[in-house]
C-alpha positions in Angstrom: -44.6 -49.7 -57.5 -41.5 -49.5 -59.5 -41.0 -45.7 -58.4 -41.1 -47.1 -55.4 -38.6 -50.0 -55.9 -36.2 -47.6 -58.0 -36.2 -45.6 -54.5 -35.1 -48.9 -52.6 -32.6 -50.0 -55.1 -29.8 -47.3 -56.0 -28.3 -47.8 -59.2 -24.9 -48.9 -58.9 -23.5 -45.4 -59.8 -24.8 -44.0 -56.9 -23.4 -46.9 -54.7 -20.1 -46.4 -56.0 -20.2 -42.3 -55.6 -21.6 -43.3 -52.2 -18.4 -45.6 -51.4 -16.1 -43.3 -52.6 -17.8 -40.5 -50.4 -17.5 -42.7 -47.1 -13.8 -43.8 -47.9 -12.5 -39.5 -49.0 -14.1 -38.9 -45.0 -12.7 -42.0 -43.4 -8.7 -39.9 -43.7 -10.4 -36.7 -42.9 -12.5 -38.1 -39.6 -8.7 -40.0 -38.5 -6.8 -36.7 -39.0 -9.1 -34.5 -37.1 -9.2 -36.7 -34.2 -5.2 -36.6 -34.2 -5.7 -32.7 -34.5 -7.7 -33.0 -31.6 -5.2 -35.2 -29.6 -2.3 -32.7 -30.3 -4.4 -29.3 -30.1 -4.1 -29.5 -25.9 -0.3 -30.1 -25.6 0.4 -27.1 -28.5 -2.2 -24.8 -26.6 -0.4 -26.1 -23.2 2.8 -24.9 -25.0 1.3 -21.6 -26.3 0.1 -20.9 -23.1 3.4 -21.6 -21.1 5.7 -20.0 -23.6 6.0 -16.9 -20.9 6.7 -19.0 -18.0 8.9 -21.8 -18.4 12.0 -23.2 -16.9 15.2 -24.6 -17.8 15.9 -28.4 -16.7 19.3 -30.1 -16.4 19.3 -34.0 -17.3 22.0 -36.6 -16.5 21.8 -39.1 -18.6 25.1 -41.1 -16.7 22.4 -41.4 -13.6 19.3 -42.5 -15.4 18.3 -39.4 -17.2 17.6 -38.1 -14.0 16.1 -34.5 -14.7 16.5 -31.7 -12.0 14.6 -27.8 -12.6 17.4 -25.1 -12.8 15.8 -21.5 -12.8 12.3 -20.6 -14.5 12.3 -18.3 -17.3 10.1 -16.0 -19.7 10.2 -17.0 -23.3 12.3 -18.8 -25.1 16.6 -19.6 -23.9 19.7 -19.6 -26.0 21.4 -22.4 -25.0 25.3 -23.2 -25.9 28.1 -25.1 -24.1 31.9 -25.0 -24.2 33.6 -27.6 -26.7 35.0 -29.4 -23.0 31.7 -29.6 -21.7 32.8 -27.5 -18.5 30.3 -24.7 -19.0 26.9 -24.1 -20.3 25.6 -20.6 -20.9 22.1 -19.4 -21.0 20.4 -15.9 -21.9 16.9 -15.3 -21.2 15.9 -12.1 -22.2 18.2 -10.0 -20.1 20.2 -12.1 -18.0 22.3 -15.2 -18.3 23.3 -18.4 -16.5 26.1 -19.9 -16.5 26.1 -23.8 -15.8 28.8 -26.5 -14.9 28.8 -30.2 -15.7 26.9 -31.6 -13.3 23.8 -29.4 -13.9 24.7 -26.7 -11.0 24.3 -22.8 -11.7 27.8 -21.4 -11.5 26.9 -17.7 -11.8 24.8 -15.4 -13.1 24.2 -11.9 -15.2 22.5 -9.3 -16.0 22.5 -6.8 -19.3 20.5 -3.7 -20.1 18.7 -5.1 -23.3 17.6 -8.5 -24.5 20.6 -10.9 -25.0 19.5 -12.6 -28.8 22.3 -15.8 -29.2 25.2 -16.5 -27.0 28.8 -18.4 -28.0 31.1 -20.2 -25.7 34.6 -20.4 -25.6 36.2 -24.4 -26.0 37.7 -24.2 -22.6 34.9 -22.5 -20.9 36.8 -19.4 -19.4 34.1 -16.8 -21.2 31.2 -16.4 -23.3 29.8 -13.7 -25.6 26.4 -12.7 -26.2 24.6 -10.2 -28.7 21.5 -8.2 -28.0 18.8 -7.0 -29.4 20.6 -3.8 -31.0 23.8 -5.4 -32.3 26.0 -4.9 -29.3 28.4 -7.8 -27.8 29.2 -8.2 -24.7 32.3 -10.7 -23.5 31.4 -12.3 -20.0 34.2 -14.1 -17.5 33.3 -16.1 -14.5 33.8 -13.9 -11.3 32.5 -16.4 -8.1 29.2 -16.5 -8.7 29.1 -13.5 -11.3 29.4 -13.0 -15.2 31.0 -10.3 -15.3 30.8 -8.2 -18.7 34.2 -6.7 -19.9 34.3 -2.9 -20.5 35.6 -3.3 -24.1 32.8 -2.4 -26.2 31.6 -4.2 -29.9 29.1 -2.5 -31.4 28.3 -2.9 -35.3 25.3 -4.4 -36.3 22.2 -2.2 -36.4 19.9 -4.8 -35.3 20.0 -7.4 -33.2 22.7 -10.4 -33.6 21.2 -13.6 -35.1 24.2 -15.9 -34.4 27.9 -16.1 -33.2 30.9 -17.9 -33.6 34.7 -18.2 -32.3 37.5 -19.8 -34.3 39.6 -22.4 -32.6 41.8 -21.2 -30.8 39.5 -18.6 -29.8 41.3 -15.4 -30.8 38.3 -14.3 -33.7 35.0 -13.6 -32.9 32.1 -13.6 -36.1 29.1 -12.0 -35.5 25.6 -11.8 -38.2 23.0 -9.9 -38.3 20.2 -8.8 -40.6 22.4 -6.7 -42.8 24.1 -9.9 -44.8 27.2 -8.5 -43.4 29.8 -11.3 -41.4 32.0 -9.4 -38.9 35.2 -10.5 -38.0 36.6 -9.4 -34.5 39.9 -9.5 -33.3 39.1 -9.7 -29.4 42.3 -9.0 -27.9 42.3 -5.6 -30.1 38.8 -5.5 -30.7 39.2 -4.6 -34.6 37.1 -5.5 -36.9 37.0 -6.4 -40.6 33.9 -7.2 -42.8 32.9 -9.6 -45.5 30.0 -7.7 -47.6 26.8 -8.4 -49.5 26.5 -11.8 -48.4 22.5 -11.1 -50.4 20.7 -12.4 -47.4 20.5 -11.7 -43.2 22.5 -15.0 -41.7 20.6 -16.9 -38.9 23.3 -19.8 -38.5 26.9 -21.0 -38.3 29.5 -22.4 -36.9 33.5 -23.1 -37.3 35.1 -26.7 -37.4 38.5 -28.3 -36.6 39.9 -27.0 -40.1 39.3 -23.1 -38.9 36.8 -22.5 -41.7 
């Protein structure tokens, strides 16, 4: 009998180790059923990575949202510092955008377009592909059209772009830890070295820097 009542009576170590057990799984039990509240929308996401689309929203009439084109993988998106022109690449064409959400025109390269810059004023945009070349683009009716000077450097593809002010200086990065500095009404160039790493971002402000 007192086997038997030692069985029906845990000690009071064993209740504790038994409370502590039950909280550690309460956390565990709440964060897999948020893992299994989020799992559909990122496998929803997965799966419609290679067809997607690009929306316009207006959020002066409501955030009223309007489809503009579909597209495979992912868009580079930038605008013009007026917000008269919005340009998008998607693989190997790109879309050019006024402000009110209406495709201007559109273009076409012969590789995969990697990041895109705008001009302030919206009168031309430059993209970079997937083996360092840039291409300028001007509005032409309902066409991009790419200009005939060439800039080719980088070696592999262009991670990120950026004008000066007044538009005149075009910087262009790339894997190689090398910025380029083009002068786009003479297309020469000029180089700042060994930078120690490959540059994804930047950007200029009002100062020129």
């Amino acid at each position: 009998s007192s086997s038997s009542m030692a069985k029906a009576a845990p000690s009071a170590s064993r209740l504790r180790r038994r409370a502590v057990r039950r909280m550690s799984r309460t956390p565990m039990r709440t964060a897999r059923a948020r893992c299994c509240t989020t799992v559909p929308a990122a496998a929803s996401l997965a799966s419609s990575a290679s067809a997607c689309a690009v929306y316009s929203l207006n959020v002066n009439k409501g955030g009223a949202i309007r489809k503009l084109f579909k597209c495979r993988g992912t868009c580079e998106i930038h605008g013009s510092a007026d917000g008269s022109l919005l340009a998008i690449t998607n693989r190997r064409r790109i879309v050019a955008v006024d402000s009110k959400g209406d495709v201007l025109a559109r273009g076409s390269h012969t590789r995969s377009l990697s990041t895109l810059v705008c001009d302030r004023s919206g009168k031309f945009c430059v993209a970079g592909d997937d083996r360092g070349e840039l291409i300028t683009y001007t509005l032409n009716g309902a066409t991009l059209l790419p200009s005939s000077g060439r800039m080719h450097w980088h070696a592999h593809a262009v991670s990120s772009l950026c004008l000066n002010q007044d538009c005149t200086q075009l910087f262009s990065t790339g894997e190689e830890g090398v910025l380029v500095v083009w002068q786009l009404h003479s297309l020469q160039r000029n180089f700042l070295p060994r930078l120690g790493a490959a540059v994804t971002c930047m950007d200029s402000i009002a100062s020129g820097a």
